[in-house]
C-alpha positions as CSV (number, residue, x, y, z in Angstrom):
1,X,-53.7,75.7,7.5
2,X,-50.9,75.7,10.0
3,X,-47.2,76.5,8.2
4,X,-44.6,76.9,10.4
5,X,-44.0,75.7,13.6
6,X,-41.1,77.4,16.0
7,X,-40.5,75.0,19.7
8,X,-37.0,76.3,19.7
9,X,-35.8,76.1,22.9
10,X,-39.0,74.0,24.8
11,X,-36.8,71.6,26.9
12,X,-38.8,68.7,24.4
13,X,-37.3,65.4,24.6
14,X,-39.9,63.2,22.8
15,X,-42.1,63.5,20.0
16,X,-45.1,61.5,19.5
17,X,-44.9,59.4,16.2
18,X,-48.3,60.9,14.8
19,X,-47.7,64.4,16.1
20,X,-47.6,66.3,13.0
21,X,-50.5,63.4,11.5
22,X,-53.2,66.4,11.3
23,X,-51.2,69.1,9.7
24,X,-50.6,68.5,6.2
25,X,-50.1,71.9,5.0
26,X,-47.2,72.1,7.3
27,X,-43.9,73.6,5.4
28,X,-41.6,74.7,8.0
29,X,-40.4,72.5,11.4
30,X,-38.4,74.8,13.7
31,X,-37.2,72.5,16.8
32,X,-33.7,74.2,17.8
33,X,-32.0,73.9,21.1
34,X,-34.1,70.8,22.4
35,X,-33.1,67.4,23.8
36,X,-34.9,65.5,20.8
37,X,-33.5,61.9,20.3
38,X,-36.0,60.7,17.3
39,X,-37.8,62.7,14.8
40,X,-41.3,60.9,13.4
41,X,-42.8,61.2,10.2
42,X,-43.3,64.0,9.0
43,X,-46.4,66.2,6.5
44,X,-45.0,65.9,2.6
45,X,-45.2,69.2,2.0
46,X,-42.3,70.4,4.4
47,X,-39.8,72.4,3.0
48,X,-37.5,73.3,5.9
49,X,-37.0,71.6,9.1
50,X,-34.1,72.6,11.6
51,X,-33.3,70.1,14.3
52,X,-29.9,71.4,15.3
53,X,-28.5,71.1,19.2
54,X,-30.7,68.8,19.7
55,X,-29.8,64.8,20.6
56,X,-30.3,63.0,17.0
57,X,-28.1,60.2,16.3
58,X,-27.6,58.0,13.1
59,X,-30.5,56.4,14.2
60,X,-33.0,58.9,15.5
61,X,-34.4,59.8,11.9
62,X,-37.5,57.1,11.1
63,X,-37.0,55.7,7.9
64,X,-40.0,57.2,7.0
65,X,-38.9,60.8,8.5
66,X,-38.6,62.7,4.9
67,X,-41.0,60.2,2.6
């Protein structure tokens, strides 16, 4: 039943590829002011997701990422 999700400023550099697998009612991702490099799938039903200061690159969204 889990919505939102806030880890803004969490020193996170890594995020397993199946760590959001269990939470499909999931709408809001919150992961501000980290040192992510790679974002992994993520639930269908998520309507926001900010992942601003944080290390992405052209190739640190999975192909898969907003599917």
């Amino acid at each position: 039943k889990l919505k939102r999700i806030d880890l803004t400023s969490n020193g996170i550099s890594r995020i397993d590829d199946d760590a959001f697998f269990g939470l499909p009612a999931l709408q809001e991702l919150i992961l501000r002011e980290n040192s992510i490099r790679q974002l992994p799938a993520l639930p269908p039903l998520m309507t926001l997701i900010d992942a601003s200061h944080n290390q992405l690159g052209s190739t640190g969204i999975q192909r898969e990422a907003f599917k």
